[in-house]
The first five atom37 places (N, CA, C, CB, O) and aatype in JSON, in Angstrom:
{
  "aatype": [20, 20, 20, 20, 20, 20, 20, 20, 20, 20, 20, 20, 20, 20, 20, 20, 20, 20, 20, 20, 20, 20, 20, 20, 20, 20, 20, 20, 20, 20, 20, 20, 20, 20, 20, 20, 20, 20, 20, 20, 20, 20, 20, 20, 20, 20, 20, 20, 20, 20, 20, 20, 20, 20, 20, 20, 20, 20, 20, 20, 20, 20, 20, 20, 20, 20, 20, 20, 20, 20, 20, 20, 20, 20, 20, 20, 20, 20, 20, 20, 20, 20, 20, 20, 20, 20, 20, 20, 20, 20, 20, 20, 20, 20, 20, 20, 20, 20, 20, 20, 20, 20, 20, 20, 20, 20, 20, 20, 20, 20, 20, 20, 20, 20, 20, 20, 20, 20, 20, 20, 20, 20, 20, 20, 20, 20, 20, 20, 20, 20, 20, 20],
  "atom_mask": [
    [1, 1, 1, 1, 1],
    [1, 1, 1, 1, 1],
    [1, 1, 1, 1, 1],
    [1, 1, 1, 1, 1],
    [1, 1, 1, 1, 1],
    [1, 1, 1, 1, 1],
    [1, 1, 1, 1, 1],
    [1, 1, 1, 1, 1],
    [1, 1, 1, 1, 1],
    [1, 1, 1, 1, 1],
    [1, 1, 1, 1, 1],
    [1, 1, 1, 1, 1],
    [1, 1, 1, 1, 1],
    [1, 1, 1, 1, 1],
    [1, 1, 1, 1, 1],
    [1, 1, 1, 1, 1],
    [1, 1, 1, 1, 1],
    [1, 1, 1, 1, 1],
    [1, 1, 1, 1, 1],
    [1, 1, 1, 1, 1],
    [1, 1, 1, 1, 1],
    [1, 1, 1, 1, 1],
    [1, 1, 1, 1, 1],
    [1, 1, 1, 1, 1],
    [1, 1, 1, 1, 1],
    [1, 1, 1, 1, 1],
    [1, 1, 1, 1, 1],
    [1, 1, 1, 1, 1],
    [1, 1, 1, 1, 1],
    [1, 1, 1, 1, 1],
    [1, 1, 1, 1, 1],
    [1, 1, 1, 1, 1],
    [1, 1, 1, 1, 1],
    [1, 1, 1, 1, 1],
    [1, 1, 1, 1, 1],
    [1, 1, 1, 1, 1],
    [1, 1, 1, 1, 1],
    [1, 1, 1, 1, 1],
    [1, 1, 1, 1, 1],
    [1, 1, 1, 1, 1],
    [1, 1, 1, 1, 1],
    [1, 1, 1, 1, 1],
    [1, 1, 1, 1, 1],
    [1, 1, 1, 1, 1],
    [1, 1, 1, 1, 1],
    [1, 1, 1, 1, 1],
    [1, 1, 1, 1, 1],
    [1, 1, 1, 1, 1],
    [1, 1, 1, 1, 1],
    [1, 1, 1, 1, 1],
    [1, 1, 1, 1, 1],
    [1, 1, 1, 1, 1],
    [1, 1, 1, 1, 1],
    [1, 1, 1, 1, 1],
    [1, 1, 1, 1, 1],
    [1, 1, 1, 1, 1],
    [1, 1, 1, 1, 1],
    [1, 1, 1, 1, 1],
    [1, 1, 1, 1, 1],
    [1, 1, 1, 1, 1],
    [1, 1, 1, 1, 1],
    [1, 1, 1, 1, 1],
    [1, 1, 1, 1, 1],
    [1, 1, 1, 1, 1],
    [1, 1, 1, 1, 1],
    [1, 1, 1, 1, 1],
    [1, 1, 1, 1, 1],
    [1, 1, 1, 1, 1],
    [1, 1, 1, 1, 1],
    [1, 1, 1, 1, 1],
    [1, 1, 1, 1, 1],
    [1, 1, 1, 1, 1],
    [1, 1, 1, 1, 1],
    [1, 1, 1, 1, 1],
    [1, 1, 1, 1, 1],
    [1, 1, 1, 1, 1],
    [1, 1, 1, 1, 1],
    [1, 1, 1, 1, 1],
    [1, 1, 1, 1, 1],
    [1, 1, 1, 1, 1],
    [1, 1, 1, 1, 1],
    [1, 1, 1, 1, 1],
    [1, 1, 1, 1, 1],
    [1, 1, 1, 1, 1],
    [1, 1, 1, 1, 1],
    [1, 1, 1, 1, 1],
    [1, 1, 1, 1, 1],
    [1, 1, 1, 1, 1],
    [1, 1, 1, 1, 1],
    [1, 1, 1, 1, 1],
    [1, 1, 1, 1, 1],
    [1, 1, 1, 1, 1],
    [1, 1, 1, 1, 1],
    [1, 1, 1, 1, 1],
    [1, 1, 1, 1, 1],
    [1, 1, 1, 1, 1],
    [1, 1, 1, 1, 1],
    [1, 1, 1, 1, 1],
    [1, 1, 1, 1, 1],
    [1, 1, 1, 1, 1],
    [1, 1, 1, 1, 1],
    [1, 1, 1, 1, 1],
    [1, 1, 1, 1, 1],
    [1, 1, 1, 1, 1],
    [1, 1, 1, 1, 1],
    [1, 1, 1, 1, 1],
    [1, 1, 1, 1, 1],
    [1, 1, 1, 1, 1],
    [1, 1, 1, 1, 1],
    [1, 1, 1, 1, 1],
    [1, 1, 1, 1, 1],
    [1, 1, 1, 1, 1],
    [1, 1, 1, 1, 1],
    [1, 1, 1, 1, 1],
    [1, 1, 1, 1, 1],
    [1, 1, 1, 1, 1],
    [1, 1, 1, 1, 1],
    [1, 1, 1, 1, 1],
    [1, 1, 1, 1, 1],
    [1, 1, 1, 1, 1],
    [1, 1, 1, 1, 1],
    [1, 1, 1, 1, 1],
    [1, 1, 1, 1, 1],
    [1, 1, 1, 1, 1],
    [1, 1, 1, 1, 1],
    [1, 1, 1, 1, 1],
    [1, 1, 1, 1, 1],
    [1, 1, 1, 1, 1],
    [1, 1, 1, 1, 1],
    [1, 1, 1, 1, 1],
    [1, 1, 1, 1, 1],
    [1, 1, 1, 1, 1]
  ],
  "atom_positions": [
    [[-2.81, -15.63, 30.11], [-2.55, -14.65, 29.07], [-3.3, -13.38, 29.4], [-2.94, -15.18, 27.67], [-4.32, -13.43, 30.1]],
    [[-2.83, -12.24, 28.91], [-3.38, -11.01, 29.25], [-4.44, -10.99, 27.94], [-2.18, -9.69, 29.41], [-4.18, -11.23, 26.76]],
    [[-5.92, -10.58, 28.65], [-6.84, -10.51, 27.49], [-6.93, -9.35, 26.43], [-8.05, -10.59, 28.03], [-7.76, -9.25, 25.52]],
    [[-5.77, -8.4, 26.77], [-5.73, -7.59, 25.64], [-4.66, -8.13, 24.92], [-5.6, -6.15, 25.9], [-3.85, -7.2, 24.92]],
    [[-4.22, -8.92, 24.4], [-3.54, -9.29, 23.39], [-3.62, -9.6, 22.16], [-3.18, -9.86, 23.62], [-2.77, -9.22, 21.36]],
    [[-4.84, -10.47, 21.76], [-5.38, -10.68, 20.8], [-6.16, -9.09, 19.85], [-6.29, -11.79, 21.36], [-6.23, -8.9, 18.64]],
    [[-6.56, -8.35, 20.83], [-7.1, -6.97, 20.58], [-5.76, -6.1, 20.27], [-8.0, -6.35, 21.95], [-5.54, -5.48, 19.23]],
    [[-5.02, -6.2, 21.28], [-3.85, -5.22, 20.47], [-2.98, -6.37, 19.35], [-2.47, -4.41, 21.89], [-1.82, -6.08, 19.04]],
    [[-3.42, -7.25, 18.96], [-2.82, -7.81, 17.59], [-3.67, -7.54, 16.85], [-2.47, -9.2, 17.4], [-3.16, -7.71, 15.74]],
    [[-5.05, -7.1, 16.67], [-6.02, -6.33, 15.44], [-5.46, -5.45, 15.49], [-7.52, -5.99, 15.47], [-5.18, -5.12, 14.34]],
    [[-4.82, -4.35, 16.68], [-5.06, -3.4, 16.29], [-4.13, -2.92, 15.77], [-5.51, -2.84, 16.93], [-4.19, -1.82, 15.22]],
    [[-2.97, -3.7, 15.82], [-1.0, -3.67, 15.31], [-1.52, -3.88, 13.84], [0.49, -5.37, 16.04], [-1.06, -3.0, 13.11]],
    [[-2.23, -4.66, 13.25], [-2.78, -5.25, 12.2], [-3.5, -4.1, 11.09], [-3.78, -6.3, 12.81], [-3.2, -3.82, 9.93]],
    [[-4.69, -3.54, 12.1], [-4.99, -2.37, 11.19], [-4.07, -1.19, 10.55], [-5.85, -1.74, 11.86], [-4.43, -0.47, 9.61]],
    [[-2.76, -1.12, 11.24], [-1.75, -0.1, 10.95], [-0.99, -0.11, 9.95], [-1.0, 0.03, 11.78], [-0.16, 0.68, 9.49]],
    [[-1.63, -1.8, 9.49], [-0.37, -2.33, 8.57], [-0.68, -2.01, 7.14], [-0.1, -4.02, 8.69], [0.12, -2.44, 6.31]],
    [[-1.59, -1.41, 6.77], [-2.1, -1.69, 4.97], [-2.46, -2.83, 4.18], [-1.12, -1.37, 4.1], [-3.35, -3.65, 4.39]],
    [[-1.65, -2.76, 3.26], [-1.93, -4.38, 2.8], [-1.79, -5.46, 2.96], [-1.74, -4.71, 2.15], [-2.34, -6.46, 2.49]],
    [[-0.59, -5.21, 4.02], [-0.12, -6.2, 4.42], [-1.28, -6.83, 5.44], [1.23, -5.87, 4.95], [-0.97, -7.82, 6.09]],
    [[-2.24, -6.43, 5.55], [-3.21, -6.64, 6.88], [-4.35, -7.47, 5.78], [-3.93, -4.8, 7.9], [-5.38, -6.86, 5.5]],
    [[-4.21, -8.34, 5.4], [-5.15, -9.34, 4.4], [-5.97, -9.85, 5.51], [-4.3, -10.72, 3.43], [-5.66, -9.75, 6.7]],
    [[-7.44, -10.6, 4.9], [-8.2, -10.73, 4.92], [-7.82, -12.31, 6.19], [-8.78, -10.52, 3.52], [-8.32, -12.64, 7.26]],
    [[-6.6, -12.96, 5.26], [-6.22, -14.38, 5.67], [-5.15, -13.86, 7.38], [-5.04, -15.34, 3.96], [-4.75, -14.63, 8.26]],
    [[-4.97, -12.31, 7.31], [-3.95, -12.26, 8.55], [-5.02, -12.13, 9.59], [-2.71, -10.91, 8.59], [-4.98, -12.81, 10.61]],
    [[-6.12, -11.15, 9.33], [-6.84, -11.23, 10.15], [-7.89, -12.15, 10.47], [-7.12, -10.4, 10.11], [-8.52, -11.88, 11.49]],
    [[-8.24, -13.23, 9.8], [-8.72, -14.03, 10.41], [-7.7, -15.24, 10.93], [-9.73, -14.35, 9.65], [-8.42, -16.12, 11.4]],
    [[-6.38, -15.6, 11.03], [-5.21, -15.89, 11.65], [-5.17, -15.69, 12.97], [-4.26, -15.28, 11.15], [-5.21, -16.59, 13.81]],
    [[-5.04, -14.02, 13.26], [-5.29, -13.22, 14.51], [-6.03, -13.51, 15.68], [-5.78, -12.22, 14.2], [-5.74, -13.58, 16.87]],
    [[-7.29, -13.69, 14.9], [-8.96, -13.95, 15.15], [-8.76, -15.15, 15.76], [-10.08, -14.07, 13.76], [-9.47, -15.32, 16.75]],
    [[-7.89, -16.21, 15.42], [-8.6, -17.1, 16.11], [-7.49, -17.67, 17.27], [-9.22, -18.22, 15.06], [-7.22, -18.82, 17.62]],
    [[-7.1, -16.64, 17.62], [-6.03, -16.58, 18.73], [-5.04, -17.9, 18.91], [-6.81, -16.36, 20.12], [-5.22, -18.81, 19.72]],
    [[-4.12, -17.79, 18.1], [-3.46, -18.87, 17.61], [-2.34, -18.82, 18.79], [-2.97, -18.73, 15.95], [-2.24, -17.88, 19.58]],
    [[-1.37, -20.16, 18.8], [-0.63, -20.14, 19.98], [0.51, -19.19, 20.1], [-0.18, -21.35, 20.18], [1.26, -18.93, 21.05]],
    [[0.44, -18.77, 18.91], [1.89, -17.53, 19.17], [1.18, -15.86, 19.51], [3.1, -17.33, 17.2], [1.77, -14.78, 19.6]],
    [[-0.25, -16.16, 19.64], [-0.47, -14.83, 19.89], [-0.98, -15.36, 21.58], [-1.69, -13.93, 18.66], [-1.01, -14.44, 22.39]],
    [[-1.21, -16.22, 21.9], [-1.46, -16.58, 23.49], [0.2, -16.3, 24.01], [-2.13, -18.56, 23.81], [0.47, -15.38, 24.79]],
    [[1.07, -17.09, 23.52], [2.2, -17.35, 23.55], [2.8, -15.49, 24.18], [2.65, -18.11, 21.93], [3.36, -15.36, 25.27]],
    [[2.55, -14.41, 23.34], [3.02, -13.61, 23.32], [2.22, -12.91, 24.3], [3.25, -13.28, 22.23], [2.87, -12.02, 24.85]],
    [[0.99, -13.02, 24.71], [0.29, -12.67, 26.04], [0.68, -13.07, 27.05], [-0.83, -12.97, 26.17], [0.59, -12.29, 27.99]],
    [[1.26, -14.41, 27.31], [1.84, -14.84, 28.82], [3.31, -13.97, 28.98], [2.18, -16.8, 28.93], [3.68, -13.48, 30.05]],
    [[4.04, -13.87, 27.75], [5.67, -12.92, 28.42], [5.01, -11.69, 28.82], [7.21, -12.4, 27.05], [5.55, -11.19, 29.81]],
    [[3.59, -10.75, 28.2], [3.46, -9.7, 28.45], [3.02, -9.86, 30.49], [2.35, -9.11, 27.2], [3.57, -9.32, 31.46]],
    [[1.68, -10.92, 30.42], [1.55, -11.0, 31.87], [2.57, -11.45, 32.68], [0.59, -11.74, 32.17], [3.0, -10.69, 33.55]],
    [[3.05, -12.62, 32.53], [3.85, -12.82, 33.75], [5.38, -11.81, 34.09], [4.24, -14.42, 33.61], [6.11, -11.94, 35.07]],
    [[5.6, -10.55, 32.65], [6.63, -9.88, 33.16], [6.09, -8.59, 33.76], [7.66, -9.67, 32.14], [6.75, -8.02, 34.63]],
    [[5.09, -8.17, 33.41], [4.26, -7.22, 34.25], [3.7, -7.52, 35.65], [3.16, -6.92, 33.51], [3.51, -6.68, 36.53]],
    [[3.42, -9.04, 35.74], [3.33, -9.6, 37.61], [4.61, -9.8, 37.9], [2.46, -11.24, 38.09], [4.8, -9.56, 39.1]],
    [[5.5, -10.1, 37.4], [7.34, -10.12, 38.11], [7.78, -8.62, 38.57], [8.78, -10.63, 36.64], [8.56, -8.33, 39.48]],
    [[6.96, -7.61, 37.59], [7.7, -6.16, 37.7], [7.02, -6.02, 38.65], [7.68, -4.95, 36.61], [7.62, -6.21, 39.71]],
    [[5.77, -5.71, 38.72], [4.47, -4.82, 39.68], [4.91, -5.7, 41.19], [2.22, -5.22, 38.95], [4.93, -4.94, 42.16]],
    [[5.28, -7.34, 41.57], [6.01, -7.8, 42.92], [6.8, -6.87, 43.36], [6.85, -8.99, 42.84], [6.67, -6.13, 44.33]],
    [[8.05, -7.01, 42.17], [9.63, -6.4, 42.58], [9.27, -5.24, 43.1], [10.81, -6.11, 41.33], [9.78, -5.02, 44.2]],
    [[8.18, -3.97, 42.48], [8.12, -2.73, 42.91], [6.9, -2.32, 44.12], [7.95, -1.98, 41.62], [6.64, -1.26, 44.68]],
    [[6.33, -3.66, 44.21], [5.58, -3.63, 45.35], [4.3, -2.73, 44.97], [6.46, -3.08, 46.58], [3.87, -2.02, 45.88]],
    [[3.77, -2.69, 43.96], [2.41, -1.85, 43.29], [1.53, -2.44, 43.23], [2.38, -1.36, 42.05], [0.86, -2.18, 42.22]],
    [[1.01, -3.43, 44.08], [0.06, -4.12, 43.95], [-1.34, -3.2, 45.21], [0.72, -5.81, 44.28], [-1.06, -2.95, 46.38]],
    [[-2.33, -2.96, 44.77], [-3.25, -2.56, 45.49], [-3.88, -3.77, 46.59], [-4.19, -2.01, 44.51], [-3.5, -4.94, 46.68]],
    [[-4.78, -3.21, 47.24], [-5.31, -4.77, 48.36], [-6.29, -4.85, 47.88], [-5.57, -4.82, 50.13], [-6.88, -5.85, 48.28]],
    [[-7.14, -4.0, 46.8], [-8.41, -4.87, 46.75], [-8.25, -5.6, 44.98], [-10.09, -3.66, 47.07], [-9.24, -5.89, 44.31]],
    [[-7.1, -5.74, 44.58], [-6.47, -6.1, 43.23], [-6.97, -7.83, 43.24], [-4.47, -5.75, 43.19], [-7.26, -8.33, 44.33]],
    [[-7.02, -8.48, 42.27], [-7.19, -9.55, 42.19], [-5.67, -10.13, 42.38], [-7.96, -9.79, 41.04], [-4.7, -9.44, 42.72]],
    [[-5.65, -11.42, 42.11], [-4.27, -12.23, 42.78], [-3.48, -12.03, 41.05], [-4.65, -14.49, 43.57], [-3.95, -11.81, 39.93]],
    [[-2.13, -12.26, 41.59], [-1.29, -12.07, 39.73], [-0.92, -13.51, 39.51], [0.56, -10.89, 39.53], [-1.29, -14.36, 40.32]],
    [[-0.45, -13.71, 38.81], [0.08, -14.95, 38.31], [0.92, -15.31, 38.87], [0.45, -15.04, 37.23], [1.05, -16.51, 39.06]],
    [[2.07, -14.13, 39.48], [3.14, -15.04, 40.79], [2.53, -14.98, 41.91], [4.73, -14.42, 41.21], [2.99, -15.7, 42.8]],
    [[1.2, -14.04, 42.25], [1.27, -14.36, 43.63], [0.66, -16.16, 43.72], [0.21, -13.08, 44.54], [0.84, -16.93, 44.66]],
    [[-0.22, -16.47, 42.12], [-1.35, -17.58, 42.2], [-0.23, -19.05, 42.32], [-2.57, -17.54, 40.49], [-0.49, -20.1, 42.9]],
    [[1.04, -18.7, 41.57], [1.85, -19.52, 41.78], [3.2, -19.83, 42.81], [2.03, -19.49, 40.84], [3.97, -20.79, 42.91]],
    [[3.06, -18.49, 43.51], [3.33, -18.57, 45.25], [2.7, -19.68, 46.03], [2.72, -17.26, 46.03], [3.27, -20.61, 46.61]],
    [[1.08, -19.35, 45.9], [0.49, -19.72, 46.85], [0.54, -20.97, 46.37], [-0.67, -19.12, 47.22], [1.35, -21.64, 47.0]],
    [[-0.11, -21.67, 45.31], [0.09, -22.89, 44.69], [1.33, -24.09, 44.84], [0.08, -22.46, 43.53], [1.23, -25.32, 44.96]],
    [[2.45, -23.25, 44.77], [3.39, -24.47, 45.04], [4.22, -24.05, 45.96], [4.19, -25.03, 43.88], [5.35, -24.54, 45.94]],
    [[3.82, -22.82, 47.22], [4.41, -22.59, 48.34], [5.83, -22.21, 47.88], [4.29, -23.76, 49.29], [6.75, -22.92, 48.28]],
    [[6.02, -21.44, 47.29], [6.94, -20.83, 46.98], [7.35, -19.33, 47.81], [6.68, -20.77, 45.69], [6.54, -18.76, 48.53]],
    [[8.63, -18.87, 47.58], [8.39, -17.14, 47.88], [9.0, -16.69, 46.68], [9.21, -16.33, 49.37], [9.93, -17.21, 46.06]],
    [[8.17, -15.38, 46.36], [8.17, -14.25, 45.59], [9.61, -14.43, 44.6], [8.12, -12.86, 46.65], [9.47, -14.24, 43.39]],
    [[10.79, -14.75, 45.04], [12.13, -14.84, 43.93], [11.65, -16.26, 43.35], [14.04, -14.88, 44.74], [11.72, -16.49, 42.14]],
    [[11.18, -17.15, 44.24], [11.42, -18.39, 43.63], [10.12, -18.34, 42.92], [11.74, -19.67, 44.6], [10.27, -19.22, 42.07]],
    [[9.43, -18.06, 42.83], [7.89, -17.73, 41.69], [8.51, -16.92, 40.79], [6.31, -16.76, 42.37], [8.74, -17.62, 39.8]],
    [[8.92, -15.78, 40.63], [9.61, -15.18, 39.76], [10.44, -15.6, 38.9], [10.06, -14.54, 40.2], [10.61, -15.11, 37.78]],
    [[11.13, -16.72, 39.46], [12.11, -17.51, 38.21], [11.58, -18.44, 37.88], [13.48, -18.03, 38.46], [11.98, -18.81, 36.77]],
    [[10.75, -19.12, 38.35], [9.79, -20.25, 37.82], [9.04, -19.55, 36.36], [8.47, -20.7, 39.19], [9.0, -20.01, 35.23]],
    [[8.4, -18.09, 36.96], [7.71, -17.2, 35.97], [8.88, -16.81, 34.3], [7.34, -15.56, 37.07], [8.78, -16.74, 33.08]],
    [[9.66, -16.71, 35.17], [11.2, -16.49, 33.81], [10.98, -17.71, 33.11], [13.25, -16.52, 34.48], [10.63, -17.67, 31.93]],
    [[11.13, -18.68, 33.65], [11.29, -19.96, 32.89], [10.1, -20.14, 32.22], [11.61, -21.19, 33.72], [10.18, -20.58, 31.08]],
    [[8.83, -19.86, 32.75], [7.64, -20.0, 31.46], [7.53, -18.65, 30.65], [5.93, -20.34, 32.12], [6.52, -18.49, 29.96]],
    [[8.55, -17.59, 30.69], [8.46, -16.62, 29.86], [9.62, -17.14, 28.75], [8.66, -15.18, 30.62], [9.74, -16.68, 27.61]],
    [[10.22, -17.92, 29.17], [11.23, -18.81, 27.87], [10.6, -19.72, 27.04], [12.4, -19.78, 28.45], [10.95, -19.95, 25.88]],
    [[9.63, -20.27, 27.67], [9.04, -21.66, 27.1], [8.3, -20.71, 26.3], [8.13, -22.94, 28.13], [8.81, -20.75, 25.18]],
    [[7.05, -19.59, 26.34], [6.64, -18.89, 25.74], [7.18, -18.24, 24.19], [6.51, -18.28, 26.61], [6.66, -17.99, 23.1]],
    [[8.55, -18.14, 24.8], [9.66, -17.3, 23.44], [9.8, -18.84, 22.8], [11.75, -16.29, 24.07], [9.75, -18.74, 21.58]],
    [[9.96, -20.25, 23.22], [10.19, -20.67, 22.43], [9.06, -21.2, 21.35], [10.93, -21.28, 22.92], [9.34, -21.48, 20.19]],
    [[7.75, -21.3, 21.93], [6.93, -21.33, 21.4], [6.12, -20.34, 20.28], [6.58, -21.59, 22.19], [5.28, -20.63, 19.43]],
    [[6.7, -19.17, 20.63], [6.57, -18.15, 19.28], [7.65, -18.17, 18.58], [6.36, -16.65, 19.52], [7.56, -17.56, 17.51]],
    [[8.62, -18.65, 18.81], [9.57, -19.0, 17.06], [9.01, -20.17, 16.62], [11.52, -19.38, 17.07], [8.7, -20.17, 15.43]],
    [[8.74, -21.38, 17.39], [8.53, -22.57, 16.51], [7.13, -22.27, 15.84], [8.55, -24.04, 17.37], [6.67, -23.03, 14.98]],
    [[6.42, -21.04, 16.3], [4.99, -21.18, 15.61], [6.13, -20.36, 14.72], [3.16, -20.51, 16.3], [6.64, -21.19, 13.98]],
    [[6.65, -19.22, 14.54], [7.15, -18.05, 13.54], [7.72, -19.26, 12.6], [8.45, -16.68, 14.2], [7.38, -19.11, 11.43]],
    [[8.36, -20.2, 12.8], [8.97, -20.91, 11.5], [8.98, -22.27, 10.98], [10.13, -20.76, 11.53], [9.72, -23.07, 10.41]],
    [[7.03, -22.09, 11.75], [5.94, -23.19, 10.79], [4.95, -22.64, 10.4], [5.3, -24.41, 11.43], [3.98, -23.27, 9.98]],
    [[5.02, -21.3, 10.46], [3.71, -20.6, 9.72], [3.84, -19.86, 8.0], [3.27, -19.23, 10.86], [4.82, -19.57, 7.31]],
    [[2.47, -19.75, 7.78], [2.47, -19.73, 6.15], [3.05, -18.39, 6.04], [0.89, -19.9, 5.28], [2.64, -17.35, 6.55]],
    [[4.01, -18.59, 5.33], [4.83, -17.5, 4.73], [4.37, -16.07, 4.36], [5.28, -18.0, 3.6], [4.95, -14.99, 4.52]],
    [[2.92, -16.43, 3.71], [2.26, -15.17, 3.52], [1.72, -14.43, 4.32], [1.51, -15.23, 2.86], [1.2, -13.34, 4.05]],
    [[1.78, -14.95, 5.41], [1.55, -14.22, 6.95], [2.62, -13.82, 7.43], [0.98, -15.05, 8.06], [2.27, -13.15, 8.4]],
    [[3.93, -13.8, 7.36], [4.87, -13.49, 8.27], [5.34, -12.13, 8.34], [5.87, -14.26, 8.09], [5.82, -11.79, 9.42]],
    [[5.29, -11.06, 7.15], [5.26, -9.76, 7.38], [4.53, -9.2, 8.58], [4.79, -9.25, 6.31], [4.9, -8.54, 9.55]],
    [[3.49, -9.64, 8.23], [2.06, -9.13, 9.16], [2.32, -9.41, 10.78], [0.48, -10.19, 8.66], [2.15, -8.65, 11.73]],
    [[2.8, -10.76, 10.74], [2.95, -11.52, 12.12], [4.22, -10.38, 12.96], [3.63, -13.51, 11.78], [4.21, -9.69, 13.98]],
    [[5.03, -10.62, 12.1], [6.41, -9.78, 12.71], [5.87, -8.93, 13.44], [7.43, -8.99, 11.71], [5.65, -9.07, 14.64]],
    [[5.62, -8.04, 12.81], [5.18, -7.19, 13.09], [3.86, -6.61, 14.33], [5.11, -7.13, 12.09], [3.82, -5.57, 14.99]],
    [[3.01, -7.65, 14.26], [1.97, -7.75, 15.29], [2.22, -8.43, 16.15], [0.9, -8.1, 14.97], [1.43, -8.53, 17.1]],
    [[3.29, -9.08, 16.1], [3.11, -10.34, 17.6], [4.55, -10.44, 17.84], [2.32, -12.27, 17.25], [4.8, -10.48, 19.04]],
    [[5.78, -10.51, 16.91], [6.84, -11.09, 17.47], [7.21, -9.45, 18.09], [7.99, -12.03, 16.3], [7.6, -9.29, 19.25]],
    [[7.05, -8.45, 17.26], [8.14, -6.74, 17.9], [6.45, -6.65, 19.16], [8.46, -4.39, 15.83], [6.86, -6.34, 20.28]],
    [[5.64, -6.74, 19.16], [5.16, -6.39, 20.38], [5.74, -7.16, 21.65], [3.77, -6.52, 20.29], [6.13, -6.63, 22.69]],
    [[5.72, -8.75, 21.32], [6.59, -9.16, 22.87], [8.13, -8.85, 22.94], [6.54, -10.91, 23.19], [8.85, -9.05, 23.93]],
    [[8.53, -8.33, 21.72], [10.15, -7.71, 21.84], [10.4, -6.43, 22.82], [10.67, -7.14, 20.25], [11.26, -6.14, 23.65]],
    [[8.66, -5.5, 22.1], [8.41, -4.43, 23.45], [8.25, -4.45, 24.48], [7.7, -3.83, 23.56], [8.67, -3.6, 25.26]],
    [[7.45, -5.65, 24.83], [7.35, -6.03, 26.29], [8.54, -6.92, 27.15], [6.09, -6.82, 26.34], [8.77, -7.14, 28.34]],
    [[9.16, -7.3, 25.82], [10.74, -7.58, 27.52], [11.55, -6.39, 27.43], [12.36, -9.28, 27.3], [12.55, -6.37, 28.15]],
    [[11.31, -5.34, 26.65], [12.17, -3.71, 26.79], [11.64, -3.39, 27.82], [11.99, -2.4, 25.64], [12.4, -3.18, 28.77]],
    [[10.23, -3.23, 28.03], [9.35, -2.65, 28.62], [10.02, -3.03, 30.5], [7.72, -3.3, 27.97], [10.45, -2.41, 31.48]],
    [[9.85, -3.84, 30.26], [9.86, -5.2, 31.43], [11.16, -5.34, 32.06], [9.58, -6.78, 30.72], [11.17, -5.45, 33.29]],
    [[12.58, -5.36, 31.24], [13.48, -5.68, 31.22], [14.48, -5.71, 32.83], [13.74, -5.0, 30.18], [14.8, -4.69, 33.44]],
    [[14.73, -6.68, 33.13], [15.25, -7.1, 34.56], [14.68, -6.89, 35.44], [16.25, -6.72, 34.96], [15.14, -6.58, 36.54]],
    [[13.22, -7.04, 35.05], [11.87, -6.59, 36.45], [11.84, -5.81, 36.66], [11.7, -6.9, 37.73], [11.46, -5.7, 37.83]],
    [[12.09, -4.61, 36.04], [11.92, -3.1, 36.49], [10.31, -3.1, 35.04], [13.96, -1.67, 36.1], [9.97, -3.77, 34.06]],
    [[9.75, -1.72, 35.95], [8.83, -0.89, 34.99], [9.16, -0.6, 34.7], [8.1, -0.24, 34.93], [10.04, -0.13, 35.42]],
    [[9.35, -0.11, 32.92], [9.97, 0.79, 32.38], [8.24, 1.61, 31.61], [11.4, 0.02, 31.28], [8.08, 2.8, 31.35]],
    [[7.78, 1.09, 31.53], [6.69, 1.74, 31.26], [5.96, 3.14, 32.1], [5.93, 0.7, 31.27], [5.71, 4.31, 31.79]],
    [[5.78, 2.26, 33.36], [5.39, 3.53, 34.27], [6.25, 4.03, 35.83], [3.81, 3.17, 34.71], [5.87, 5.02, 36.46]]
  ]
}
């Protein structure tokens, strides 16, 4: 998971008003599986994009496809769709948390966790950067 995730879900959170209760943010806080959940589509589609476009520096640490290249001897497409497929398992794991969680959180949640990984497969979308 990318470690700014949990931080940019406070900080989606502070924007919100009332909707930003006492019970959402300590929810947030304790980095529940739909906010991990929503950190792995952000990393592994930002290591699928930064491969495809070849932006990787040499003194960069290893990404998640190269760690699962090397790991199960793969090349770069076939890590990449392996990476797709745990960016599905991810989506499915943030609906089944979205529709077993307490109701009085779900404004808040929408909003902080499900439209941010909605941004990040826009962002992301068919392995291109669209960001930068």
């Amino acid at each position: 998971m990318t470690s700014a995730m949990p931080a940019l879900t406070i900080a989606a959170l502070m924007a919100l008003g009332k909707q930003a209760t006492k019970k959402v943010f300590e929810w947030a806080s304790s980095a529940p599986d739909m906010v991990r959940a929503c950190g792995e589509v952000g990393r592994f589609l930002n290591d699928i994009s930064a491969f495809k476009k070849g932006r990787k520096n040499k003194n960069d640490i290893m990404t998640s496809l190269e760690c699962y290249m090397k790991e199960h001897g793969t090349t770069g497409k076939e890590a990449a769709a392996s990476l797709l497929e745990m960016v599905d398992s991810a989506w499915r794991r943030m609906n089944k948390a979205f529709m077993e969680i307490d109701r009085t959180l779900l404004p808040a949640v929408n909003v902080a966790v499900i439209n941010q990984a909605r941004v990040i497969e826009v962002v992301y979308y068919g392995g291109n950067d669209g960001y930068t």
